[in-house]
C-alpha positions in Angstrom: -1.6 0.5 -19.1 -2.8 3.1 -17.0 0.2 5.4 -17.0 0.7 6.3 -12.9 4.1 7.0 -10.9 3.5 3.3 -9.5 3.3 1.7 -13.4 6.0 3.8 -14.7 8.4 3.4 -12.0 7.4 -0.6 -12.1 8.5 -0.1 -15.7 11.4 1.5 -14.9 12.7 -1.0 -12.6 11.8 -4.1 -15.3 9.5 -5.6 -12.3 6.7 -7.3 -13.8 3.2 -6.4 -12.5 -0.1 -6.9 -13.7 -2.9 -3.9 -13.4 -6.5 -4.6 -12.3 -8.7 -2.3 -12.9 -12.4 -1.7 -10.9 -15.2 0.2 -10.6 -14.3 2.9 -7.9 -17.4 4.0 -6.4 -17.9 7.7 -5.1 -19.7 6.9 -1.8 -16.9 4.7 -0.7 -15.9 4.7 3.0 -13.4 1.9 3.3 -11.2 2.2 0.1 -9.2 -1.2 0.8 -11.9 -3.1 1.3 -13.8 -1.7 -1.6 -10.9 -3.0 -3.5 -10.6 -6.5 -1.8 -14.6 -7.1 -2.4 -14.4 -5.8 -6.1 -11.3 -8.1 -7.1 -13.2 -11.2 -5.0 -15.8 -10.7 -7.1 -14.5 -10.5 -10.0 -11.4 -12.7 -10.0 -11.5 -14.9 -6.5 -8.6 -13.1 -5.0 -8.7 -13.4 -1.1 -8.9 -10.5 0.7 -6.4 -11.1 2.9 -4.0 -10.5 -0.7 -4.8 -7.1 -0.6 -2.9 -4.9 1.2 -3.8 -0.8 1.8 -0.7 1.9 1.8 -0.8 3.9 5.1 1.1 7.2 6.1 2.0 7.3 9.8 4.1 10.3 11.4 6.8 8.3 13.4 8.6 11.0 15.8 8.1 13.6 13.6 8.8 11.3 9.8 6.3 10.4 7.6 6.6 6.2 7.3 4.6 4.2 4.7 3.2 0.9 6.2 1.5 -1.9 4.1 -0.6 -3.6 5.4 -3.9 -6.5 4.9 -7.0 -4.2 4.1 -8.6 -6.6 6.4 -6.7 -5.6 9.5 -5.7 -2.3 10.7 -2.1 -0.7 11.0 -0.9 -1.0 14.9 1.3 2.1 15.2 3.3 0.6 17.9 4.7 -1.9 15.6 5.8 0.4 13.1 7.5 2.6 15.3 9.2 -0.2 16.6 10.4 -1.4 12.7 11.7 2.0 12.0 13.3 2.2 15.2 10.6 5.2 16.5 9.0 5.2 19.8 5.4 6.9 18.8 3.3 6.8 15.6 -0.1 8.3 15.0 -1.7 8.4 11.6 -0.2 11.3 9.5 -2.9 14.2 8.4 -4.3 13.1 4.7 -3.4 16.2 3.4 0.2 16.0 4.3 0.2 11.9 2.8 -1.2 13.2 -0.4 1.6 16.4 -0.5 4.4 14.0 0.0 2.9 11.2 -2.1 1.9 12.9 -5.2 -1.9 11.0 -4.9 -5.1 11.0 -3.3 -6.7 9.2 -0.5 -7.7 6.1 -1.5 -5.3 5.8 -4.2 -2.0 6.4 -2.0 0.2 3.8 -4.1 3.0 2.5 -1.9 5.4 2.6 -5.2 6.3 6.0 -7.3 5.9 8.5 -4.3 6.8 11.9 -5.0 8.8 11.9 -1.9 10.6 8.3 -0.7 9.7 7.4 3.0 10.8 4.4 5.0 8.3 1.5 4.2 7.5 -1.3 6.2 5.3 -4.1 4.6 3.2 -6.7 7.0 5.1 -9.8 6.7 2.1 -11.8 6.0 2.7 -10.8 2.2 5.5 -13.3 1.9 2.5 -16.4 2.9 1.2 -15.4 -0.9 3.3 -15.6 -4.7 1.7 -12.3 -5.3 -0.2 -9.5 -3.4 -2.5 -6.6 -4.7 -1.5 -3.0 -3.7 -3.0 0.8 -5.1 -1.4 1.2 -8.7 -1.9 5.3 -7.8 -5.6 5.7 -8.3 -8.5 5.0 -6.7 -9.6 1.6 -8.8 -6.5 0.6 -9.7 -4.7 -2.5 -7.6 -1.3 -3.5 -9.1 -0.6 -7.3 -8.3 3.1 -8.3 -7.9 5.4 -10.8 -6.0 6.0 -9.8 -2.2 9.7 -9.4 -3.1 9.4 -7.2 -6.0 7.6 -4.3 -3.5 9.9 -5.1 -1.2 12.4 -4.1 -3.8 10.3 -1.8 -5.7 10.1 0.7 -1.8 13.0 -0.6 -0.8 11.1 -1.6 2.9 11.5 -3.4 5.3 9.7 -6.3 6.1 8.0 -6.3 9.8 4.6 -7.6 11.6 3.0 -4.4 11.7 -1.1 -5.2 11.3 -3.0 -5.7 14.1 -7.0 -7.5 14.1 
């Protein structure tokens, strides 16, 4: 066990999960898809299973969307499922302030601070999905419905191509 907010407040909440660790590697530019080719390799997961935790400002909120790390975020949409009319992508300093972790290891699940979450509804077309466990190399795999109830979000189509 690797001991983050995400796996203690899993814990907490008696949801099962089950850690993967990886090799994080310095030079990364796309964190999400360094973790989607690293668990492909090394266990067959599709990509499409692993989903990256974004921090939008929506009218002046923070919001936490979920999203495939093989599509983007479309802002629009998440305003929309949070009942906002403009998004843009919130200042990495500020997400890792009001997250309690870094960039490339934003963990939807143990946040310092709880913001509205919406999570892509293509997790519900898998039994489980991959998400940051709180560190960079760390995915946490779990059933769609346990984030849901682990964030408490809402469920939305939010990812664009």
């Amino acid at each position: 066990m690797s001991g983050t907010p995400a796996t203690s407040a899993l814990t907490l909440a008696g949801i099962a999960f089950t850690e993967h660790a990886y090799q994080h590697d310095p030079g990364a530019a796309n964190f999400g898809l360094e973790a989607a080719d690293a668990l492909a390799l090394s266990r067959s997961i599709e990509p499409e299973r692993v989903f990256k935790t974004l921090l939008a400002d929506v009218d002046g909120r923070l919001v936490v969307g979920i999203v495939p790390v093989t599509g983007k975020l479309d802002l629009k949409a998440l305003a929309a499922a949070v009942g906002g009319k403009k998004a843009t992508m919130a200042d990495p300093a500020l997400a890792e302030r009001r997250t309690g972790y870094v960039v490339g290891g934003i963990s939807p699940i143990g946040q310092k601070t709880a913001h509205p979450t919406v999570l892509d509804e293509t997790a519900e077309l898998w039994d489980t999905v991959f998400v940051s466990g709180g560190r960079r190399g760390l995915d946490l795999e779990l059933a769609p419905a346990d984030l849901v109830r682990a964030t408490g979000a809402t469920l939305a189509a939010i990812a664009a191509e």
